[in-house]
C-alpha positions as MATLAB code, in Angstrom:
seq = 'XXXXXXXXXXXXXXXXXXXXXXXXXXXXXXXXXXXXXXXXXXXXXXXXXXXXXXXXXXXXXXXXXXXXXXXXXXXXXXXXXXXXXXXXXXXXXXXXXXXXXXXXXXXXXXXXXXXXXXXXXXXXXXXXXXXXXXXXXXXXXXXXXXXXXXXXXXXXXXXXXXXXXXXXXXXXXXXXXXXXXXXXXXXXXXXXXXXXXXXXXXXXXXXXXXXXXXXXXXXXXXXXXXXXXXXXXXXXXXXXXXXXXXXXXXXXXXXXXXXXXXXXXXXXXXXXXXXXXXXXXXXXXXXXXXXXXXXXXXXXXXXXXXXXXXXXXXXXXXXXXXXXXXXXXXXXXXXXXXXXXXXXXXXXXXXXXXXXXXXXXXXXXXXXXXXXXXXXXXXXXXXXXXXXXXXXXXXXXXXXXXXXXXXXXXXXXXXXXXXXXXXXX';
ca = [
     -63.972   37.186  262.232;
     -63.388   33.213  262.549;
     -66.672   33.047  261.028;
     -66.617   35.191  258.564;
     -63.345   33.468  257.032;
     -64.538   30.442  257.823;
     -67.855   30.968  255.178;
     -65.438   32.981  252.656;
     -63.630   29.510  253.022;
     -66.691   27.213  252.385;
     -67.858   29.084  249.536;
     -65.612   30.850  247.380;
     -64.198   27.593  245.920;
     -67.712   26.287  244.240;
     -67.903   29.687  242.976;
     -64.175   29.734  241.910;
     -65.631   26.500  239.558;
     -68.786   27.839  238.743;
     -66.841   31.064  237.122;
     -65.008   28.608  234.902;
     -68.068   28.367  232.789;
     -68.159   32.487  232.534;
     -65.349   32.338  230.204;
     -64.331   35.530  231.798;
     -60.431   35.793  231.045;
     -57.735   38.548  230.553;
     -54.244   37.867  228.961;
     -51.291   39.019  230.859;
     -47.784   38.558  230.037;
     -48.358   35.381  228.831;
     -50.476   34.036  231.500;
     -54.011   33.682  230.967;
     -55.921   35.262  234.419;
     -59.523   34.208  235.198;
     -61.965   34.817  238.220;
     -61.093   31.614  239.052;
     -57.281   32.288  239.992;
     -58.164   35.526  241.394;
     -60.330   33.668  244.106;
     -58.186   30.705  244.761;
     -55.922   32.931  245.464;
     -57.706   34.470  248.217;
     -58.476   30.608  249.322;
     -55.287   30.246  249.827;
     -54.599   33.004  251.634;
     -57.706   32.447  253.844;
     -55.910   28.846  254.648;
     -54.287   29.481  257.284;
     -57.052   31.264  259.634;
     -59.148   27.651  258.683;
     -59.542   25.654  261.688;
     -60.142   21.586  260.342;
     -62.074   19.373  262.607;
     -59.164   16.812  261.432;
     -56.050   17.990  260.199;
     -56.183   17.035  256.357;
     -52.393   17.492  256.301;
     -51.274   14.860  258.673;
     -52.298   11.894  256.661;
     -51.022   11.728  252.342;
     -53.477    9.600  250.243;
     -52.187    7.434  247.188;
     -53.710    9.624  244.975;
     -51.505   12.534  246.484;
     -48.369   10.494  245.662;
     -49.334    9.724  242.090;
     -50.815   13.198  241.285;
     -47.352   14.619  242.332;
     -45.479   12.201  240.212;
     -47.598   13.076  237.394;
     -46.948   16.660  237.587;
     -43.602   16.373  237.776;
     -43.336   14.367  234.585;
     -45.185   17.232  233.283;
     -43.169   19.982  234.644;
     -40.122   17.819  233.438;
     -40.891   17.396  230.009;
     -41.851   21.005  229.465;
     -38.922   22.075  230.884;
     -36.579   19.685  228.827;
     -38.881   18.884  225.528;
     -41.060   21.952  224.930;
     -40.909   22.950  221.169;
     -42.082   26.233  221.919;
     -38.785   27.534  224.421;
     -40.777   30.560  225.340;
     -43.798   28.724  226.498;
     -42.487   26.345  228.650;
     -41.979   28.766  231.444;
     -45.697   30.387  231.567;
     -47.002   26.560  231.380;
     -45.207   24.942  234.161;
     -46.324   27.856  236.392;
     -50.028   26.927  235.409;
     -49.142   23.663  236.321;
     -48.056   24.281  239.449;
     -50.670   26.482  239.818;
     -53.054   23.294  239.457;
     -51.090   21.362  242.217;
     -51.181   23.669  244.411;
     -55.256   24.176  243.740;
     -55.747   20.394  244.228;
     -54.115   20.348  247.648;
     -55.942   23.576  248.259;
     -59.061   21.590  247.705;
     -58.370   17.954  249.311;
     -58.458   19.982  252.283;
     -61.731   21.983  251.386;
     -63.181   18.504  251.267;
     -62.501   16.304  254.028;
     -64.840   18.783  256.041;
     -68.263   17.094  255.701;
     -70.340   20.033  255.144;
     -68.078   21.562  252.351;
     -69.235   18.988  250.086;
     -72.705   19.863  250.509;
     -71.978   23.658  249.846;
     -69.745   23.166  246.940;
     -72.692   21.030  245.219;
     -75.641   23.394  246.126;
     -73.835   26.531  244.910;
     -72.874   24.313  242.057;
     -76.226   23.947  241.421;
     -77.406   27.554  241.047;
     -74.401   29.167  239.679;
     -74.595   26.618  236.930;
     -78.004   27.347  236.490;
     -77.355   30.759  236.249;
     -74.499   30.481  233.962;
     -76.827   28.634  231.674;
     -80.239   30.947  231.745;
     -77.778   33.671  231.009;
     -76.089   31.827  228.019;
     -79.470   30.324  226.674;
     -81.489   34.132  226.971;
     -78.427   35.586  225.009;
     -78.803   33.363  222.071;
     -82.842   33.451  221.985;
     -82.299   37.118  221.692;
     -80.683   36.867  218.873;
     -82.811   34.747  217.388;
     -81.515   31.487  218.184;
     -83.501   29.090  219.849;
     -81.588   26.199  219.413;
     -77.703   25.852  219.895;
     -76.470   27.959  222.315;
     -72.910   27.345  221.663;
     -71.776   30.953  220.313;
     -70.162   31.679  223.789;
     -66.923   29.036  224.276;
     -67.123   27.960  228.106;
     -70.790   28.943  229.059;
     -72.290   25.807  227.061;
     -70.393   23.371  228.878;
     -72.536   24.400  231.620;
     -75.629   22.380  230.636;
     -74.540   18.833  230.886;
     -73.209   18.925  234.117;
     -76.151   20.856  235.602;
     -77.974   18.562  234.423;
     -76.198   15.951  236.593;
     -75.787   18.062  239.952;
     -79.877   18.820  239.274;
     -80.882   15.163  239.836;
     -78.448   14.660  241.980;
     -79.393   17.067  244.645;
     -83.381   15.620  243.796;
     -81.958   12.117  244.768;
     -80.070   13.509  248.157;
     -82.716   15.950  249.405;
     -85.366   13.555  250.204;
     -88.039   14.815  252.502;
     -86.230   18.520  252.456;
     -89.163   21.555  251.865;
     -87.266   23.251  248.888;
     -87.215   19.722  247.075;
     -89.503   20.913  244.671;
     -87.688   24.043  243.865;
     -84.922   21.073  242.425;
     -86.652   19.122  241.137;
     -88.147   22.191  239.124;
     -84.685   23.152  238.334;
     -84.264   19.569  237.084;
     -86.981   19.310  234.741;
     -85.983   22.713  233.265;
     -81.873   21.379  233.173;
     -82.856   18.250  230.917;
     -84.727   20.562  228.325;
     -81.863   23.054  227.886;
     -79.208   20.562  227.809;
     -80.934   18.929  224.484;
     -81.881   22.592  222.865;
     -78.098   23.242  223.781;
     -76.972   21.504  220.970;
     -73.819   20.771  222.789;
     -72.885   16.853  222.058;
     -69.710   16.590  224.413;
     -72.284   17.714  227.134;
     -74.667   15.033  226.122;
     -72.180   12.171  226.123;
     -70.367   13.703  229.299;
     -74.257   13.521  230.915;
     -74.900   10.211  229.757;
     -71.564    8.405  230.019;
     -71.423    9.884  233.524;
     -74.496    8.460  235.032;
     -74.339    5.216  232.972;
     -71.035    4.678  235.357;
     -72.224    6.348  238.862;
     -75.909    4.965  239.303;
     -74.584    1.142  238.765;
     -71.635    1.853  240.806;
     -73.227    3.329  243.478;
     -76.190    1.076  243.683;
     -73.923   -2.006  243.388;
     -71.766   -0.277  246.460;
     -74.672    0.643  248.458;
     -77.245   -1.882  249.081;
     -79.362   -0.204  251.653;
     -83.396    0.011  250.092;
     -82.255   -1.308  246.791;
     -85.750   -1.725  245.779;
     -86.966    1.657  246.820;
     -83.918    3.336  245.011;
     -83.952    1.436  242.066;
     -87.866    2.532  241.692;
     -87.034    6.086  242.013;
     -84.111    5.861  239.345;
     -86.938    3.749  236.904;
     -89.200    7.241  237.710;
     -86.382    9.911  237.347;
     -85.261    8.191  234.090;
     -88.834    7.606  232.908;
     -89.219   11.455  233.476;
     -85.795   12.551  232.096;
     -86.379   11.097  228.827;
     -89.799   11.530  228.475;
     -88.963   15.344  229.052;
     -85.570   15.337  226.268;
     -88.029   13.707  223.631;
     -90.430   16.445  224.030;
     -87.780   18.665  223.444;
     -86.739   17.195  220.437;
     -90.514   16.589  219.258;
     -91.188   20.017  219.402;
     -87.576   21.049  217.939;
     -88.096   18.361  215.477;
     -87.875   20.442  212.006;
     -84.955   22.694  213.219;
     -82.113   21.625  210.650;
     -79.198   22.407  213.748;
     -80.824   20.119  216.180;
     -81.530   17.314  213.475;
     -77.904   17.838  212.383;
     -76.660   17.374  216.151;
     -78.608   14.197  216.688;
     -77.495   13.255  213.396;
     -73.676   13.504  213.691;
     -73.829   12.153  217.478;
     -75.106    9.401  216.332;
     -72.949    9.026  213.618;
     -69.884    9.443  215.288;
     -70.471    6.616  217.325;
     -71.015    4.115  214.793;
     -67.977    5.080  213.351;
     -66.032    4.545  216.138;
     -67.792    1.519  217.134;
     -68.288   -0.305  214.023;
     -66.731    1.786  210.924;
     -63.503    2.249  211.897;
     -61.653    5.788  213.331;
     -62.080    7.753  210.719;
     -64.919    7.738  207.866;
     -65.556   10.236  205.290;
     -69.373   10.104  205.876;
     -69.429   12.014  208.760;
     -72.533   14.742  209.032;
     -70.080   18.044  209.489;
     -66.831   19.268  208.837;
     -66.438   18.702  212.961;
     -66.747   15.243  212.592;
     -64.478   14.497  210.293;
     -61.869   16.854  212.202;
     -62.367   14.898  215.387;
     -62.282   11.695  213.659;
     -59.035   12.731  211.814;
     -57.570   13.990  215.051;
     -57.523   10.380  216.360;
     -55.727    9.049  213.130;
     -52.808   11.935  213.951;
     -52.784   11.285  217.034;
     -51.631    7.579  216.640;
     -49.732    8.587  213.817;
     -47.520   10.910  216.318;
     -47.581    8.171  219.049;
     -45.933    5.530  216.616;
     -43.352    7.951  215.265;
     -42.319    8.603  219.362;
     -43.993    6.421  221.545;
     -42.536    6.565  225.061;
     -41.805   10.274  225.538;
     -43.710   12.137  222.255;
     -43.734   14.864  220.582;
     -42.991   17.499  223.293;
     -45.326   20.186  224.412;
     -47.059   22.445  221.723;
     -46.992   19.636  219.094;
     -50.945   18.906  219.455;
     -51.964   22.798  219.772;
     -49.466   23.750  216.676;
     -52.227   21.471  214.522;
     -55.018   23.344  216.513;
     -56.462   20.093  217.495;
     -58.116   19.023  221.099;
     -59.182   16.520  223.333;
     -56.662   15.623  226.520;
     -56.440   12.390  225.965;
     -55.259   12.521  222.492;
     -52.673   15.590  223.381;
     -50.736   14.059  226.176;
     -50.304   10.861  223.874;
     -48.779   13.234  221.334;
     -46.931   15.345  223.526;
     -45.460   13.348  226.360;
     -45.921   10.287  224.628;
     -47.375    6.704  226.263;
     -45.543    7.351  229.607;
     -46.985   10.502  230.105;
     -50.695    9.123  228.637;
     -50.334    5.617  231.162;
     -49.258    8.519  233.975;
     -52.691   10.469  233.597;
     -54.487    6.844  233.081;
     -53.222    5.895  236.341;
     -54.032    8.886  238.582;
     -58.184    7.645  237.733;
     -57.170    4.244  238.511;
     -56.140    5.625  241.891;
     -58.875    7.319  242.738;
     -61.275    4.538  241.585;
     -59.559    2.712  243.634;
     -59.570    4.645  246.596;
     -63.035    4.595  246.297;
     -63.602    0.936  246.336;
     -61.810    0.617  249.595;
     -63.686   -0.615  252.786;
     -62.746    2.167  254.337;
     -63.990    4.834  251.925;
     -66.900    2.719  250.877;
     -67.550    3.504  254.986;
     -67.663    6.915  254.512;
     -69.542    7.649  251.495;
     -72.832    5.011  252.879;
     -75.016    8.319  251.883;
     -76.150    9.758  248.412;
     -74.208   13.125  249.307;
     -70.706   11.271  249.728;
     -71.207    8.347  247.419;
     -72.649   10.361  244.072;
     -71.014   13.166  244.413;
     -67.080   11.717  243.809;
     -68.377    8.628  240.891;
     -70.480   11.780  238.905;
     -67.416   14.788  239.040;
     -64.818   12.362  238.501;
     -66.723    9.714  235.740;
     -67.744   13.580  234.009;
     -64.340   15.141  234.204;
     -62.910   11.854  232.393;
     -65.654   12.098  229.742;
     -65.593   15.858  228.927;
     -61.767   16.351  229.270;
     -61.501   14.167  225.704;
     -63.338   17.393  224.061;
     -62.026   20.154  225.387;
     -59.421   22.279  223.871;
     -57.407   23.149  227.032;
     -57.417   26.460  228.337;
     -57.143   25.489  232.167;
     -60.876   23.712  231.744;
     -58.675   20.229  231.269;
     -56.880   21.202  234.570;
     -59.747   22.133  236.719;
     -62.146   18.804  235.643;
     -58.796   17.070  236.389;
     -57.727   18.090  239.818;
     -61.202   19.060  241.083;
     -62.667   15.706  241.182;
     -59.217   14.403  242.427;
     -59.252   16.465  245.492;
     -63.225   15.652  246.312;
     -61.831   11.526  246.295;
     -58.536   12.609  248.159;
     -60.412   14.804  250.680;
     -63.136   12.292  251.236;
     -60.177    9.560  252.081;
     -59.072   12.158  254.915;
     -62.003   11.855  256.800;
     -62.128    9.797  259.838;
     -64.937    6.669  260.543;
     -67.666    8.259  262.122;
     -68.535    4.578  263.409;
     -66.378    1.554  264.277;
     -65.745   -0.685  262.087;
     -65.278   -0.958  257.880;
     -69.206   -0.882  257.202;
     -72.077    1.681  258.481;
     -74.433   -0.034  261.420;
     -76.994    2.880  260.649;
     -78.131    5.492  257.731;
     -78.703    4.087  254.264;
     -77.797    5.201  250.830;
     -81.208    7.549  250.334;
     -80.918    8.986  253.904;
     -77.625   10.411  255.165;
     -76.861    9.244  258.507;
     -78.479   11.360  261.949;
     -75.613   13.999  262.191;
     -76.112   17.660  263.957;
     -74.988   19.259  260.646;
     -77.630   18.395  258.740;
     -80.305   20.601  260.238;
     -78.369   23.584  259.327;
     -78.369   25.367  256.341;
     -75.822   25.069  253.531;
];
């Protein structure tokens, strides 16, 4: 029975993300109830049969303290600023809901082998999630821009990610080139996707956690940096097939167009320019403009919550500026500061000397902070929030395996000699 709760425990939480991208969802009373609460629920209540190696509660991590004093400004404000009185209620319990989920999961990662799990079923439930979404639009005739379906197309950048990812970790494993397959059919998709907050969530994402974690971990610098030249080589080489052969379809020119375009007018044209390539565009450029607008007319504590959904806008950044002002903005700020700097510390830059613990917390937590700017809420802001959180946190719990701040053995490419890594995941 131990065991049994013990594997419920390892992997109903990756699959409790994984359903996130479903988009599966039912409306009750106000609350909005997914797979995803359903099975945390049961995570929870599986808790206390869990026996830890180390007892994640004993010790509380800086990023604990400042996640709880960010949800409390939350819960606060709501409770004393909401416009919408009837709302407040229902959204302070998802709130809490969220807290509770992250400490849930700081726990669920400062065992060693969750980590592994949670990426590998990651891996193929995204996968999944994305064959299914892509065969539904080619048979309806649409072979580019799967985006019909809401959640499901969010699914293709970051499988992308966790696809070389895993190619980089497994080295010398015998189902390597069942990944790397899985890789070279990710890339592909992602581009015929259409779906440019997944593109710039891919790309800003590794552009941050390859320098960072080669800069951080020096072991066979050479030999790594060769393999990135290769896997980048072969990543782009693959997308700009994809585009050759997709090259006269007016929605994928359109994309490519208006990403581009959207860049240059951030970068060089100002916030907002009326050239933009869609009607999106310009909404998302416009967005920023009332955005600042609303954080000049009530800077320190905003608008109060529902202001940025009653002008059906999105992107997380731009709605707790409006809402709970630049405290509340500086507040969400500094909860990534914390964990970046958690995991710049000797000690944690100890325990994550191997591609599994070092690239897995820089590529969820550098693509949460990306993609949160583009969504539109609905609990996917919450769960690329606290998830990556608690994978930082829960690393932080775990104790030296070796004495002293720096590893004597085990390099970056190869994780060091440990009984658990000749089992399966």
């Amino acid at each position: 029975m131990n065991k049994f709760t013990e594997r419920l425990f390892r992997y109903l939480p990756p699959i409790a993300f994984v359903s996130v991208f479903t988009g599966i969802q039912v409306p009750i009373g106000g609350l909005i109830i997914r797979p995803f609460d359903i099975l945390f629920i049961v995570v929870i209540l599986l808790l206390p049969a869990v026996k830890f190696q180390h007892n994640p509660w004993r010790r509380i991590s800086p990023i604990d303290v400042v996640v709880l004093v960010y949800y409390g400004y939350m819960l606060m404000a709501n409770w004393l600023g909401g416009i919408f009185r009837g709302h407040h209620f229902t959204e302070n319990i998802q709130l809490l809901e969220y807290v509770v989920i992250y400490a849930v999961c700081r726990a669920y990662f400062s065992e060693p082998r969750n980590g592994r799990t949670f990426v590998f079923v990651c891996l193929w439930g995204l996968f999944l999630v994305a064959l299914v979404n892509m065969g539904y639009h080619v048979s309806i005739g649409r072979l580019v821009g799967y985006k019909l379906l809401d959640e499901p197309k969010l699914s293709y950048g970051l499988l992308s990610g966790t696809s070389i990812f895993i190619v980089l970790a497994t080295k010398g494993q015998r189902l390597r080139w069942l990944y790397v397959l899985v890789m070279l059919a990710a890339l592909p998709m992602m581009v015929l996707s259409g779906e440019r907050k997944g593109w710039v969530a891919f790309i800003m994402s590794f552009s941050i956690t390859i320098p960072v974690t080669q800069i951080l971990l020096k072991k066979n610098a050479f030999e790594n940096a060769f393999k990135m030249f290769f896997l980048a080589t072969l990543g782009v080489g693959l997308l700009a097939i994809a585009i050759y052969l997709f090259r006269d379809n007016e929605y994928l020119e359109r994309q490519l167009n208006s990403f581009s375009t959207i860049m240059g007018n951030i970068t060089a044209e100002g916030i907002y320019a009326q050239d933009s390539d869609s009607s999106s565009d310009e909404s998302r450029l416009a967005m920023l403009d009332q955005t600042i607008y609303y954080v000049k007319d009530s800077p320190i504590f905003g608008q109060g919550m529902g202001t940025y959904y009653l002008y059906q806008m999105h992107g997380e950044y731009n709605r707790i500026a409006t809402d709970y002002g630049l405290s509340g903005f500086f507040l969400y700020l500094l909860v990534y500061f914390a964990a970046t700097y958690q995991l710049l510390t000797k000690r944690l830059r100890a325990l994550t000397s191997t591609y599994w613990d070092g690239f897995l917390p820089w590529l969820f937590l550098s693509f949460g902070f990306v993609i949160n700017q583009f969504l539109a809420g609905g609990g996917l802001n919450q769960v690329f929030f606290v998830i990556p959180l608690a994978i930082v946190t829960g690393l932080s719990l775990r104790p030296l395996p070796f004495p002293g701040p720096y590893p004597v053995s085990g390099h970056m490419m190869g994780p060091m000699p440990n009984p658990m890594m000749t089992r399966r995941f």
